[in-house]
C-alpha positions as a printed Julia matrix, in Angstrom:
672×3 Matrix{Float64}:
   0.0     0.0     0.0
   2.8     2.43    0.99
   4.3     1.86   -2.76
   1.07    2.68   -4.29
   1.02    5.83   -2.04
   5.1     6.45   -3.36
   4.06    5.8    -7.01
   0.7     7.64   -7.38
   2.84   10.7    -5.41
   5.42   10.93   -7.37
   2.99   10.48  -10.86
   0.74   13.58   -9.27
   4.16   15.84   -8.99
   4.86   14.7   -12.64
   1.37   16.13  -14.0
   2.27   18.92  -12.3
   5.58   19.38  -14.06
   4.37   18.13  -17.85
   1.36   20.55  -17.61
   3.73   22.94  -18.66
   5.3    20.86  -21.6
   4.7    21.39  -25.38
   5.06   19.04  -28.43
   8.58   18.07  -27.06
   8.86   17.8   -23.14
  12.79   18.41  -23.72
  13.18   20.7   -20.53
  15.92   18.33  -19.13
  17.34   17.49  -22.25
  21.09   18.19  -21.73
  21.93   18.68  -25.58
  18.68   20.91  -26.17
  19.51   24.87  -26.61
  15.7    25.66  -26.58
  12.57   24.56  -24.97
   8.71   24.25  -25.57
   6.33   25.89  -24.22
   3.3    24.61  -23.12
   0.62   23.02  -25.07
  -1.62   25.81  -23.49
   0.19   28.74  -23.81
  -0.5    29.9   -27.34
  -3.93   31.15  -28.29
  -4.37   32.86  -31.57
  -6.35   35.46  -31.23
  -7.07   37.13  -34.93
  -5.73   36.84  -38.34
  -4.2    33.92  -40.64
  -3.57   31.24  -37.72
  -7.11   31.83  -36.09
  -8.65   31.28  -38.88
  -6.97   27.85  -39.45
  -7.88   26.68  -35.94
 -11.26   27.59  -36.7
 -11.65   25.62  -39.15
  -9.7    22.9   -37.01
 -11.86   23.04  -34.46
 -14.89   23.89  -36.22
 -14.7    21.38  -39.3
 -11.51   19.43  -39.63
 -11.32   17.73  -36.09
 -14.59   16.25  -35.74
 -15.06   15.79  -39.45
 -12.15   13.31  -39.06
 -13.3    12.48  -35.41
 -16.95   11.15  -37.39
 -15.1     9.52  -40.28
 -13.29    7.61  -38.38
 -16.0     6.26  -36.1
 -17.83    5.29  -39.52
 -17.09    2.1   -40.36
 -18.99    1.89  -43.78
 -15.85    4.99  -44.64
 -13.2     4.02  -42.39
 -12.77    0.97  -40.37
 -10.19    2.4   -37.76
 -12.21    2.48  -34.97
 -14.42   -0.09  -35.79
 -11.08   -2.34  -35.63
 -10.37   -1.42  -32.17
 -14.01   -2.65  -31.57
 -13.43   -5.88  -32.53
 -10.06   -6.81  -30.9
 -11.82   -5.73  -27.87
 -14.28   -8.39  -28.31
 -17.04   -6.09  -28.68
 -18.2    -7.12  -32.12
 -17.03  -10.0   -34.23
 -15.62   -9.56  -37.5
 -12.12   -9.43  -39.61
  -9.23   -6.39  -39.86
 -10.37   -4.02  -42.58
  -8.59   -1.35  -44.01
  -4.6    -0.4   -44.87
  -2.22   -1.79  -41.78
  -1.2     1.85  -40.32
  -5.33    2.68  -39.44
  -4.26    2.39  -36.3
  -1.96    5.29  -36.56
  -3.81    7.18  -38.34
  -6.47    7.37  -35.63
  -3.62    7.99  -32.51
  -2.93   10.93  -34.96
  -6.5    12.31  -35.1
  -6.49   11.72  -31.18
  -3.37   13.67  -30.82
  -5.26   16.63  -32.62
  -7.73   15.98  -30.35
  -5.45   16.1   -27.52
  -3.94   19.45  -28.64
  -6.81   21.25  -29.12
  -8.11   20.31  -25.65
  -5.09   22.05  -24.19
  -6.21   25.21  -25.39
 -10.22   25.33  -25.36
 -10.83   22.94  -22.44
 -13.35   21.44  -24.25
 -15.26   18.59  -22.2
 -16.68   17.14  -24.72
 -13.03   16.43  -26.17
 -12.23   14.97  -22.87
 -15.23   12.74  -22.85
 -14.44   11.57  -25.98
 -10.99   10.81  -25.4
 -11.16    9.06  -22.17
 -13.88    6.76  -24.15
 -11.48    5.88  -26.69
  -9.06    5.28  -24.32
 -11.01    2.69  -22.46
 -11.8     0.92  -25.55
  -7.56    1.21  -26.25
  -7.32   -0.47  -22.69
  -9.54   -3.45  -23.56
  -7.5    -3.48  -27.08
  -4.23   -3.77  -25.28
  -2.49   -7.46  -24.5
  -1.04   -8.1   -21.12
   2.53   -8.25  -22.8
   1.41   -4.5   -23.38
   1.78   -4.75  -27.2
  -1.69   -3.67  -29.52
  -1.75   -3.78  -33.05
  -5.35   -4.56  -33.82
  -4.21   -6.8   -37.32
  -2.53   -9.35  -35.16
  -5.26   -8.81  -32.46
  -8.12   -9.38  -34.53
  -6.74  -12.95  -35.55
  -5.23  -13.73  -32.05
  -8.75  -13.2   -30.76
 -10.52  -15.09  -33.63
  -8.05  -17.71  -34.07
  -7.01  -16.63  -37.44
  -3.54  -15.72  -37.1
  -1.99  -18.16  -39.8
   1.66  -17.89  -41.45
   1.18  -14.02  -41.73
   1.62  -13.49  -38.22
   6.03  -12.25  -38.78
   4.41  -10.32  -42.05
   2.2    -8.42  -40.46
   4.12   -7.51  -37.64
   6.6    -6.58  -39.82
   3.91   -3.87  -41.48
   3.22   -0.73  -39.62
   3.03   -2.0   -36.43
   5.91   -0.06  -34.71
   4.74    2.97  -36.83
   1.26    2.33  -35.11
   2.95    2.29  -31.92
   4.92    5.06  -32.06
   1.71    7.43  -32.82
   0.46    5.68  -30.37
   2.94    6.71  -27.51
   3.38   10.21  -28.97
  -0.35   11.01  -28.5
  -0.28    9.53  -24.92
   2.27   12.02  -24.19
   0.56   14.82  -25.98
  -2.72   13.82  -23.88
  -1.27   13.26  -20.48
   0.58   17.44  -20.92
  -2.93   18.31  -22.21
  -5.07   16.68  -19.32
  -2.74   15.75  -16.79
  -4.49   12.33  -16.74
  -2.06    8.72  -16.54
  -5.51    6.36  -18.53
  -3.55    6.48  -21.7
   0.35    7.05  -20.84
  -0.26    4.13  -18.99
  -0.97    2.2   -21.91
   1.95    3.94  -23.59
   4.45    2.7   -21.1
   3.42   -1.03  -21.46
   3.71   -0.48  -25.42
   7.2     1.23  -24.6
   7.63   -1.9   -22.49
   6.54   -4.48  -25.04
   9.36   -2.79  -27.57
  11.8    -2.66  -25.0
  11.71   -6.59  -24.63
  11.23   -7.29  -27.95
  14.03   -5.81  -29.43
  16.34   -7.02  -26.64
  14.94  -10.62  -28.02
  14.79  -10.34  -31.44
  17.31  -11.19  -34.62
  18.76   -7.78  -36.07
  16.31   -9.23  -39.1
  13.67   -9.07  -37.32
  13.98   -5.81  -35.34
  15.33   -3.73  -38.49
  12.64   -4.06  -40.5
   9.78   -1.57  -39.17
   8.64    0.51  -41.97
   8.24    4.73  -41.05
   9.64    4.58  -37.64
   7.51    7.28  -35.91
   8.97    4.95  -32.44
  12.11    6.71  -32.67
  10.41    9.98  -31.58
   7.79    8.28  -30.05
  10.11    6.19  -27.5
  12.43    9.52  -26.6
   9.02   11.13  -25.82
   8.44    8.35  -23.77
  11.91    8.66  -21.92
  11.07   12.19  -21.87
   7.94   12.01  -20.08
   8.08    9.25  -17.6
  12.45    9.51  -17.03
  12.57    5.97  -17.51
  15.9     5.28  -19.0
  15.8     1.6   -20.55
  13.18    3.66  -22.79
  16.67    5.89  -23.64
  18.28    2.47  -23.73
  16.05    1.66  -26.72
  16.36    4.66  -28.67
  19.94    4.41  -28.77
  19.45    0.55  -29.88
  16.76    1.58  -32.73
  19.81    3.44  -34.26
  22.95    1.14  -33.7
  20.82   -2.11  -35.31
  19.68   -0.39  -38.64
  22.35   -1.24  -41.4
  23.63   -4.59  -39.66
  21.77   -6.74  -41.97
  22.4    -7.7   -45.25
  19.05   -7.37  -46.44
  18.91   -3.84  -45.43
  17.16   -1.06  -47.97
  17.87    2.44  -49.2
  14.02    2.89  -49.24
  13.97    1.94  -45.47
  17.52    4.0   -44.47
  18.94    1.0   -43.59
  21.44   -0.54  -46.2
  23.77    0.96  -44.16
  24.11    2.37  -40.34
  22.87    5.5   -39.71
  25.96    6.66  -38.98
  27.23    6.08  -42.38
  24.26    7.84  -44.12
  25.12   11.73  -44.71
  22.43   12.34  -47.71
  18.67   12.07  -47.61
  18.07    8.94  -49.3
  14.78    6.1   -49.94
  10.89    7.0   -48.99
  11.06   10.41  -47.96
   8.23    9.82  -45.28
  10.51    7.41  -43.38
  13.76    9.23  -44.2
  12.14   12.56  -42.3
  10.51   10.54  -39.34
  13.94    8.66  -38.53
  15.93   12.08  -39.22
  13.18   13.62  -36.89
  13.95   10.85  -34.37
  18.09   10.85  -33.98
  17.91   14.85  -33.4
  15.5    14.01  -30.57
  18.1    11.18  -29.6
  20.86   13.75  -30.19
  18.84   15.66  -27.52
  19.6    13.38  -24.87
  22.99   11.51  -25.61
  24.88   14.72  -27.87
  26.33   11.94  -30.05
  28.36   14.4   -32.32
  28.12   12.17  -34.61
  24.31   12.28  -35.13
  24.64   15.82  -34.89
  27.39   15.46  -37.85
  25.22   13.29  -40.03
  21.46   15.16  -39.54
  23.6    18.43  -40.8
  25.0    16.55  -44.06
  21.48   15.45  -44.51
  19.92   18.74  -44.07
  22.03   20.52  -46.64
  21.89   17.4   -49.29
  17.9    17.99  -48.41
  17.75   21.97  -48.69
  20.54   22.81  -51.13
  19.21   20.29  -53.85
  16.3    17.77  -53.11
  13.73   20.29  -51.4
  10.55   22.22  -53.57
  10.4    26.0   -53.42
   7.1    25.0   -51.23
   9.09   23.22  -48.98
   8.58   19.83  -50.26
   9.9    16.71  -50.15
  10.23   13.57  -52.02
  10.07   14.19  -55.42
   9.63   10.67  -57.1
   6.51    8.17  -57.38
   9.22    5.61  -58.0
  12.93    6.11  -58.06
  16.11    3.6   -58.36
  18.96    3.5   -56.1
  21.73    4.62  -56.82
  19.88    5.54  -60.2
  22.54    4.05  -62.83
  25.82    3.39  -61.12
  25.87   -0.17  -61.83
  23.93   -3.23  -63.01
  23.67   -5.51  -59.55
  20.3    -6.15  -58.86
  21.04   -6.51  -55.48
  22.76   -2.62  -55.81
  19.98   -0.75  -58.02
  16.45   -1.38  -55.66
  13.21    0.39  -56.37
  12.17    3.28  -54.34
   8.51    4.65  -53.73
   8.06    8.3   -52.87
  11.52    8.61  -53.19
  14.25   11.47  -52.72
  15.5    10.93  -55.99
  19.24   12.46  -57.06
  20.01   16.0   -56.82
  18.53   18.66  -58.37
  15.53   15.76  -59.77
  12.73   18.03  -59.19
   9.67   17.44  -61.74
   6.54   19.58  -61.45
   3.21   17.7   -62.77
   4.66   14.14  -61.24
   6.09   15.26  -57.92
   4.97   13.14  -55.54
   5.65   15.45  -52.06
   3.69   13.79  -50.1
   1.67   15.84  -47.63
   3.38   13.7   -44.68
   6.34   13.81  -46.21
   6.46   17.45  -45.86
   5.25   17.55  -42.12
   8.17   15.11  -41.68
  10.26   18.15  -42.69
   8.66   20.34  -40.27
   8.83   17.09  -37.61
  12.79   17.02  -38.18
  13.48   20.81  -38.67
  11.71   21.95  -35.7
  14.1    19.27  -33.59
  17.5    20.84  -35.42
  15.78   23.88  -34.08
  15.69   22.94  -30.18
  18.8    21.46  -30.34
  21.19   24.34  -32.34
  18.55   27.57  -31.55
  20.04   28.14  -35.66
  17.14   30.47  -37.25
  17.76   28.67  -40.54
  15.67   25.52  -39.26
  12.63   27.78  -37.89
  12.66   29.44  -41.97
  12.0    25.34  -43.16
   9.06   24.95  -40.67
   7.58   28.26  -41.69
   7.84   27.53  -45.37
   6.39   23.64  -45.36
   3.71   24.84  -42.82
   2.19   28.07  -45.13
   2.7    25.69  -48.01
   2.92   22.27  -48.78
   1.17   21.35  -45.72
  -1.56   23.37  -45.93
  -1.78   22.46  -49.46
  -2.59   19.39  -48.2
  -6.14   20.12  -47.78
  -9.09   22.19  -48.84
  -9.46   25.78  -47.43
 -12.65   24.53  -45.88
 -10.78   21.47  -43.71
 -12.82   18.78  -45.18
 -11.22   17.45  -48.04
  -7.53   16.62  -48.77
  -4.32   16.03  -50.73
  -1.94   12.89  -50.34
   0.24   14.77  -52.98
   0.79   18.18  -53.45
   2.35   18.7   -57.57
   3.73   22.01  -58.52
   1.88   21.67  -62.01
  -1.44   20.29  -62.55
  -2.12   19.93  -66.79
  -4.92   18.17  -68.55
  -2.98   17.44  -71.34
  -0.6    14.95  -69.19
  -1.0    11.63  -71.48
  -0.94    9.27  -68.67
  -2.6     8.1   -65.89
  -0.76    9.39  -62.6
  -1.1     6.7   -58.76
  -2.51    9.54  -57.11
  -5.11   12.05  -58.42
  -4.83   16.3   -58.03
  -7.96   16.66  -56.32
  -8.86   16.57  -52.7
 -10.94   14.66  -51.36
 -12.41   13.77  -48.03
 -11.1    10.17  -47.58
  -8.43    8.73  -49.46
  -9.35    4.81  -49.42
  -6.23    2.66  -48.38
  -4.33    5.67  -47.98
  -5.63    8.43  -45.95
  -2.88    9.09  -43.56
  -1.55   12.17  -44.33
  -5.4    13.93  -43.99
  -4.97   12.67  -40.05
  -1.63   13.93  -39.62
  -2.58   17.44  -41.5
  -5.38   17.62  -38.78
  -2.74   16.89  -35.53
  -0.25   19.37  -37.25
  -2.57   22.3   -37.75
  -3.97   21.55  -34.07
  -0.62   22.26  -32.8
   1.4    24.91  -35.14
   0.53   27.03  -31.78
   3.41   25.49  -30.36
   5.87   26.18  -32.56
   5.79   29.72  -31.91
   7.77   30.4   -29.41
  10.74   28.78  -27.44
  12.51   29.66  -23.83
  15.8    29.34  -22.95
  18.14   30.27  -20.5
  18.9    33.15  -22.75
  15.3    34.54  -23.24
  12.21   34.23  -25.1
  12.14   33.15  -28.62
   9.8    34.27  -31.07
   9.65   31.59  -34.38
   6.74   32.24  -36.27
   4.24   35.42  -36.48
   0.77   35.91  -35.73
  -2.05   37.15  -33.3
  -1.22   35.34  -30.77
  -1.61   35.99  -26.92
   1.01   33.93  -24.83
   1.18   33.1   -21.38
   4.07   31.11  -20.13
   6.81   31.24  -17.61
  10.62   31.76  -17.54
  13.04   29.01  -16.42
  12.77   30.28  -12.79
   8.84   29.62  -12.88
   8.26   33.77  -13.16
   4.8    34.46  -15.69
   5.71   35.86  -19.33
   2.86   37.33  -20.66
   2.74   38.31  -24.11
   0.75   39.93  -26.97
   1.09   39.88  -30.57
  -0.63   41.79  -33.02
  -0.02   41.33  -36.82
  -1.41   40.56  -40.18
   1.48   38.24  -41.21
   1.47   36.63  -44.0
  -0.11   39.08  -45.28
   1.38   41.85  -44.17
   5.0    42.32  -42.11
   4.12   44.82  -39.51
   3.98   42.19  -36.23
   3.71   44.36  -32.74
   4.97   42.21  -29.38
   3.31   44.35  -26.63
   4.98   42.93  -22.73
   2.35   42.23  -20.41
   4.4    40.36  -18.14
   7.84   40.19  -18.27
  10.15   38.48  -15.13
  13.42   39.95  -13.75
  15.33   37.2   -14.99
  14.16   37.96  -18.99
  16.27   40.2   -20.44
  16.26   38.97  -23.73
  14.14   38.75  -26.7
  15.21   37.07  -29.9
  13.37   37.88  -33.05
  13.51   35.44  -35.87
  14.72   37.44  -39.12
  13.23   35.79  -41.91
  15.53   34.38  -44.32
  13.63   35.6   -47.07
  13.38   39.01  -45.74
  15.5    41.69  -46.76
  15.63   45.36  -44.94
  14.08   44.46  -41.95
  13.19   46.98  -39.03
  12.95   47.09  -35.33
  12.02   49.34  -32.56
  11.47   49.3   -29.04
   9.26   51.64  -27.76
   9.26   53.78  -30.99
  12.94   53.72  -31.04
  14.93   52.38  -33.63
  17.44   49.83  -33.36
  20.5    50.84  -34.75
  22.47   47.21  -34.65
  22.43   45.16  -38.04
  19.73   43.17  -38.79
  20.98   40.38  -40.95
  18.54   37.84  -42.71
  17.9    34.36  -41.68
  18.94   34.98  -37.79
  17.51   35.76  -34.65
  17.84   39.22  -33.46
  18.77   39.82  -29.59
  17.61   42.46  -28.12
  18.58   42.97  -24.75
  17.16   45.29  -22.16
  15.4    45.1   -18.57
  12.09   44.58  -19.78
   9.04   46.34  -17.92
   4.49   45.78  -18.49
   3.84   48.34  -21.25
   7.09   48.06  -23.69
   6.25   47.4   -27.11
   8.37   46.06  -30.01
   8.12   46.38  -33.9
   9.13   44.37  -36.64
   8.85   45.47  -39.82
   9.35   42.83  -42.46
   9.09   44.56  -45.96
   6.63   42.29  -48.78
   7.69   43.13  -51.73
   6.95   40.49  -54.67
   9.82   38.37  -55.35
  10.71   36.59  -58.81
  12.77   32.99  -57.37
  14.7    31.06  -60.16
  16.19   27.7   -59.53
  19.49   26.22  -59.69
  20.32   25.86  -63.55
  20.99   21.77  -62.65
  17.38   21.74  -61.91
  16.39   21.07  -65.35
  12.29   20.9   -64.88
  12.18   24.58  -64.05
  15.22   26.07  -66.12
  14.48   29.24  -67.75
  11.42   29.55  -65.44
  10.67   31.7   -62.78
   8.38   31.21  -59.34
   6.54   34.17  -57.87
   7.09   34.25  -54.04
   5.9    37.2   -51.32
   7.38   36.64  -47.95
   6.95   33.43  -46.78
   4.46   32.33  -49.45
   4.49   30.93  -52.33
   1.86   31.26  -55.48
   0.79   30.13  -58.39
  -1.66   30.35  -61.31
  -4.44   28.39  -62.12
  -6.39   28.16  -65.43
  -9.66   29.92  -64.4
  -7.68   33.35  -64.72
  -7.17   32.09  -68.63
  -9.04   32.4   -71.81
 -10.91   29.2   -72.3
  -8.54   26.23  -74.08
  -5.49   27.44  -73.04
  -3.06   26.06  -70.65
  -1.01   27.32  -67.75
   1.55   25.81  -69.55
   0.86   28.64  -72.53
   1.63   31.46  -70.41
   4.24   33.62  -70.22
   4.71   36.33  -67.19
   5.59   39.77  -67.99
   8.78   40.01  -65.62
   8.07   43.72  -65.98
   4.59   43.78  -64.13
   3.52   45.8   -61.58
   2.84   42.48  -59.34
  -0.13   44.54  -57.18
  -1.73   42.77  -54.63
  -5.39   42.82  -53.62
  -7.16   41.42  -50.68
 -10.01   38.56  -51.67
 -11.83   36.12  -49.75
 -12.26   32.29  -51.23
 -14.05   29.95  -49.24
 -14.71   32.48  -46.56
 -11.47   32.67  -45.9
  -9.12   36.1   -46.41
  -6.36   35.56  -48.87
  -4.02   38.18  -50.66
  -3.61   37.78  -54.45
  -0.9    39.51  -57.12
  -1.96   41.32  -60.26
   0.35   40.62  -62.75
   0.82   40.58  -66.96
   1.58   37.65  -68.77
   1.21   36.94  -72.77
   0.14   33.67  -74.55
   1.37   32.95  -77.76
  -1.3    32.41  -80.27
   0.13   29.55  -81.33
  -0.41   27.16  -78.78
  -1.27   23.92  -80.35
   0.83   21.03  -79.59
  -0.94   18.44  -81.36
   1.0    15.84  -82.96
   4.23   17.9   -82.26
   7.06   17.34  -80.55
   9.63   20.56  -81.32
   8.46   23.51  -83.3
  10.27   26.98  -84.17
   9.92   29.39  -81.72
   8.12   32.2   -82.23
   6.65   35.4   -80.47
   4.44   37.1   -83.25
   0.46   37.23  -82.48
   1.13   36.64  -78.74
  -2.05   38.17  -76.61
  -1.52   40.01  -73.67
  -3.49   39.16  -70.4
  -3.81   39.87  -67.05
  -3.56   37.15  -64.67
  -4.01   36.7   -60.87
  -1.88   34.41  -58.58
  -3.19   33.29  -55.61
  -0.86   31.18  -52.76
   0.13   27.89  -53.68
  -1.81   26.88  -50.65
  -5.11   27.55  -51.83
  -4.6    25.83  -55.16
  -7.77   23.91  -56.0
 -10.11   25.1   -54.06
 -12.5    26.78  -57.14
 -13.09   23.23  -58.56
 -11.04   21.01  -61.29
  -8.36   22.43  -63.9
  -4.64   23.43  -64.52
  -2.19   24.79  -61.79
   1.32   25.88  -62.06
   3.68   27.29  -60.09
   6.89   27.64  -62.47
   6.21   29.75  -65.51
   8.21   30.73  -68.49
   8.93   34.34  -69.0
């Protein structure tokens, strides 16, 4: 009895402490520079950011809430269900529904922190019984093998389908028992987390390297150090560091799975970009805790092989349905392997058949937002902002209800082939709809990406109306309000409403993209330089009242791409601050293409306020010309030529809200 009394003291005092906890509870980690704040201490209060969690809380969380409980759409829950023993009947659906429901409940989670919603709780704590009556005593749950252990149906699949998504499944799983238990301060589901975490623990102490190598998308890597994080177990540390040493050591190892060769060989992004993100996402949180230099050494190879020349202007990633590796170097069948969603080689960046997929490209913000906590460098916080505005949010409908597995950069009707995946969203993607789940956790939680404290000061990554209330290091209250129109405007206003003794400094994030930037403090200038892609420090005894201004000039930007980039060359991208745009065919003269149009490099690029969807977006004006001449039929090559070409006015709208006015053409390279 007394232990009991020990335990559930010592658990109460740990609610205590992860109440205050964000996405990453890395407040102890030794090799972390910054730290969350808590899942509660962001509210948007106006602008771009409110709107999106409006619609998050409004349509795309219990939209996706409904469809999963619907089991004539999705079978998710209704698999749960059944290897409880509540219903009879057989596994339906792709082998990471699971995982894509922990994901929805993670959203779920998030949003609770901020609204306090009961009916979330309710719901949550239901599922979570139904996740206890799931679970095996051994602590493992993975409702494919559960379904046929309980209907005594399990045949010669069984090492198959463990070998599916079943660690991914878990590792969702344990991440949105750690997200819930900072968000509620409830133990119902970490406690079902830590006999997962236990299950692993002994499994891959047991098992062949063959066996324990092969786990396709290994969310567990970040799920497991969450784990250590959150409950300071350390044979859950012990783990992580195993997960990494036994990946290479086989010889039946994969460039599609990262592991034809140790991690700590790898230093380019290589394979299926979802599961080359997650497991980069997972060694910087191991990094976190261990500072293996190393790791450090290889994640910042990777990154620049990544950002230099495999990453969209959007902030995509994985360009390739279907790649080869190493594309051409030799003959060996057991050298050259096939690749889905892959990386592809450097510079391979095609437009109408890039695959980006949408969790691909939250894997980017997954990993960057790690390098960011553990090197406080400014140039990771620019990668989040640009996959967030764009090709996540491309990822689904402006609306919340309908969405995008891929996100292309060029959408044509004249394409002569049938592409995997189609261009339009739509509200459930059968046998694969994870990416509209993990869209719905990542918008849920963008709040907490906003800021970071350290024993330096306050850190201020992304802009918006925001109102945040957290505390220093020393436990003191920092109260803060933000006032802006970002991204539609660069004027953002940080009013103190509570500032500590011990914060003295405030770093600014200075937009790589920007150029020219401003600040003032109290209406007076800083002097110092402000260079690009940093974080500004601005250092004073800080007092209720003081205001600071940012001024981030707009102006329309023409990008071009690295001549090895051959898709795009002689092309140009529109861009205005963080955002990217793009032109779709409803702006043309009927039967012509996007692909017909030429901008005017010379344009006035205006921008207007409009509102699609009920939402408020900016556009840009611009001129373009289309050559007369546009038919293509039966040709290959023709002469160029630029007589009878028609002027026009076009308007761009963000790349984000591509789509959203019904089917036809989108591009977002043009010739000039």
């Amino acid at each position: 009895m007394k232990k009991n009394i020990i335990i559930s003291s010592l658990f109460l005092s740990t609610v205590i402490f992860a109440q205050n906890k964000g996405l990453v509870a890395n407040s102890e980690s030794p090799y972390s520079k910054l730290q969350s704040v808590g899942l509660q201490d962001v509210k948007w209060t106006n602008g771009f950011w409110k709107e999106q969690f409006d619609v998050e809380t409004k349509n795309t969380l219990p939209y996706m809430w409904d469809l999963y409980h619907n089991d004539e759409i999705s079978h998710a829950y209704k698999n749960f269900e059944i290897a409880a023993g509540l219903s009879k009947g057989t596994f339906k659906g792709p082998s990471f529904h699971d995982g894509d429901f922990y994901k929805i409940f993670e959203g779920m989670a998030a949003t609770y922190a901020v609204t306090k919603d009961k009916k979330l709780d309710a719901e949550m704590d239901k599922a979570i019984a139904l996740f206890a009556k799931v679970q095996r005593k051994d602590g493992y749950i993975h409702t494919p093998v559960l379904i046929d252990e309980r209907w005594g149906t399990l045949g010669p699949e069984e090492v198959k389908k463990q070998l599916g998504f079943e660690k991914y499944n878990m590792g969702h799983l344990m991440t949105a028992a750690c997200i819930h238990y900072r968000a509620t301060g409830k133990t119902n589901f970490l406690n079902i987390a830590k006999g997962v975490a236990d299950f692993l623990y002994d499994f891959y102490k047991k098992a062949s390297p063959e066996l324990a190598r092969n786990a396709i998308c290994p969310s567990h890597y970040m799920g497991i150090v969450e784990m250590y994080r959150t409950t300071k177990n350390p044979k859950y540390l012990e783990l992580a560091n195993n997960l990494i040493d036994i990946r290479g050591t086989t010889n039946d190892g994969t460039d599609d799975n990262q592991d034809r060769v140790p991690f700590r060989q790898q230093t380019t992004a290589m394979g299926h970009a979802v599961r080359a993100n997650y497991l980069y996402a997972g060694v910087a949180d191991l990094y976190a805790e261990t500072g293996e230099k190393k790791l450090l050494d290889n994640l910042e190879s990777i990154w620049d092989d990544v950002t230099y020349r495999k990453m969209y202007i959007t902030g995509g990633c994985g360009s390739l349905y279907d790649g080869v590796s190493p594309d051409g170097t030799s003959y060996d069948p057991t050298v050259v392997q096939k690749i889905h969603q892959a990386y592809g080689r450097p510079f391979q960046l095609p437009n109408a058949t890039a695959h980006t997929e949408t969790c691909a490209n939250i894997g980017n913000v997954l990993w960057n937002w790690r390098m960011l906590q553990i090197t406080g460098d400014a140039k990771y916080a620019d990668i989040v902002e640009l996959a967030l505005y764009n090709s996540v949010l491309s990822g689904m409908d402006l609306e919340g209800e309908k969405f995008l597995y891929n996100n292309p950069l060029n959408v044509s009707n004249d394409l002569p082939f049938h592409q995997r995946w189609g261009n339009e969203r739509e509200g459930y993607i059968a046998l694969s709809n994870c990416c509209a789940p993990n869209v719905t956790r990542t918008i849920a939680e963008v709040g907490n990406y906003a800021y970071n404290i350290s024993k330096d000061g306050l850190y201020v990554n992304l802009y918006g109306s925001n109102q945040l209330k957290t505390k220093s290091l020393n436990g003191e209250e920092i109260e803060i309000e933000q006032q802006t129109n970002y991204p539609w405007d660069g004027k953002i206003t940080l009013k103190i409403v509570k500032a500590p003794k011990d914060l003295q400094n405030f770093f600014l994030r200075i937009p790589g993209w920007s150029q020219n930037a401003e600040v003032s403090v109290n209406n007076s200038k800083i002097t110092d330089k402000i260079a690009s892609g940093t974080y500004l420090k601005l250092n004073q005894k800080w007092k209720k009242g003081d205001v600071i201004e940012l001024n981030l000039p707009m102006p329309v930007e023409l990008m071009e791409a690295n001549p090895l980039v051959e898709e795009v060359k002689n092309q140009v991208a529109v861009k205005r601050g963080p955002l990217v745009y793009c032109l779709e065919s409803d702006q043309l003269p009927s039967k012509v293409s996007v692909n017909d149009v030429a901008l005017n490099l010379k344009s006035n690029f205006a921008t207007n306020n409009f509102i699609l969807n009920n939402r408020n977006l900016v556009s840009i004006d611009a001129e373009a010309v289309i050559n007369s001449n546009n038919s293509w039929n039966k040709t290959l090559y023709k002469p160029l030529s630029s007589k009878n070409a028609d002027a026009v006015q076009v308007k761009l709208i963000p790349y984000f809200a591509w789509g959203n006015k019904g089917k036809g053409e989108m591009t977002v390279w043009m010739s000039h």
